[in-house]
N, C-alpha and C positions, 0 to 999 in steps of 0.2 A: 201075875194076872195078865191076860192076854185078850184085844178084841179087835172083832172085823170091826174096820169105819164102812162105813153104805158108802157103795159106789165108789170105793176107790179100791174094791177086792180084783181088779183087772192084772193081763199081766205088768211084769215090772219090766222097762224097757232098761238094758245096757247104757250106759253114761256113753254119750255121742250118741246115741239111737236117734230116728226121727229126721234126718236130712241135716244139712250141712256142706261145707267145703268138699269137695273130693268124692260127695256121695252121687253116683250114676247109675251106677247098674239095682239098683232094688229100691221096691218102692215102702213107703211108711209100714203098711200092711205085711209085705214081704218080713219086717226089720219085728213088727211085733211078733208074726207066726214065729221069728225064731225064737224070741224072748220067752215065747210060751214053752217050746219045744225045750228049751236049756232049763228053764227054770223049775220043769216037772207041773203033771195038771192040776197041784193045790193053790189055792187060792191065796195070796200074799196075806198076811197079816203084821198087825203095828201091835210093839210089846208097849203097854202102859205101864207105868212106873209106880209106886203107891204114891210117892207125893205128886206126881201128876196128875195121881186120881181123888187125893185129898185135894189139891186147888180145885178140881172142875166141882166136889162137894160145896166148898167156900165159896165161889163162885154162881153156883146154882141159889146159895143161901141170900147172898149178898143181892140177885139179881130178884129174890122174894118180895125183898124189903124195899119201901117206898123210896121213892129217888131224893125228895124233898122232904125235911121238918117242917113243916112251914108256920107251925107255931114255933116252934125254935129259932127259925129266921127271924119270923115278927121279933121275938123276944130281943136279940140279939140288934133287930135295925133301931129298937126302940134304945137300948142300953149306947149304944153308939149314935145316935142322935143326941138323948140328952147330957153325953159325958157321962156315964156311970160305967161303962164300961170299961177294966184292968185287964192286962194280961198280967198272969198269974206265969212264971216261966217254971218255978220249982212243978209247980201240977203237970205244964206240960211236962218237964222231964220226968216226971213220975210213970207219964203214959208213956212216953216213948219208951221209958225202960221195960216199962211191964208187956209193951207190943213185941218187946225184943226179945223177952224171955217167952212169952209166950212161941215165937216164930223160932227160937231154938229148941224148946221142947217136940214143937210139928215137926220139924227135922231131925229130930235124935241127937242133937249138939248140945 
């Protein structure tokens, strides 16, 4: 899968392009018309990867959802003020593993 990003389909300038040490004789302008000239008149494009385009999914999802629980904070500052509050460490490792199998399955591992 392949797409233009906006505004960055210009040419591609040569590594050193753009001034420098030693550069005199041609100006930015001169350094891009070549860039255009060598690189042919299609438009550069950026290849996307499928899991770079599954996180910008994840990421689109995650940025849906509310930033704050804020009855879950309540809950959680009440449980923590009066002492009721354990950490449970088997449950976390429960999630961590199942975060991890999940994130091997997303990657095909």
């Amino acid at each position: 899968m392949s797409s233009n990003i906006n505004g960055l389909n210009g040419p591609s300038l040569p590594v050193g392009a753009g001034g420098g040490a030693g550069r005199t004789s041609s100006t930015a302008g001169e350094s891009a018309a070549a860039a255009t000239s060598s690189a042919g008149s299609t438009p550069s494009e950026v290849q996307i990867t499928d899991s770079a385009t599954l996180l910008s999914t994840v990421v689109q999802h995650l940025q849906s959802l509310p930033t704050v629980n804020a009855a879950r904070v309540a809950q959680l500052r009440t449980a923590i003020a009066n002492g009721s509050y354990t950490v449970q460490p088997g449950v976390i490792a429960a999630h961590l593993m199942q975060l991890e199998q999940t994130l091997a399955q997303i990657s095909g591992g």
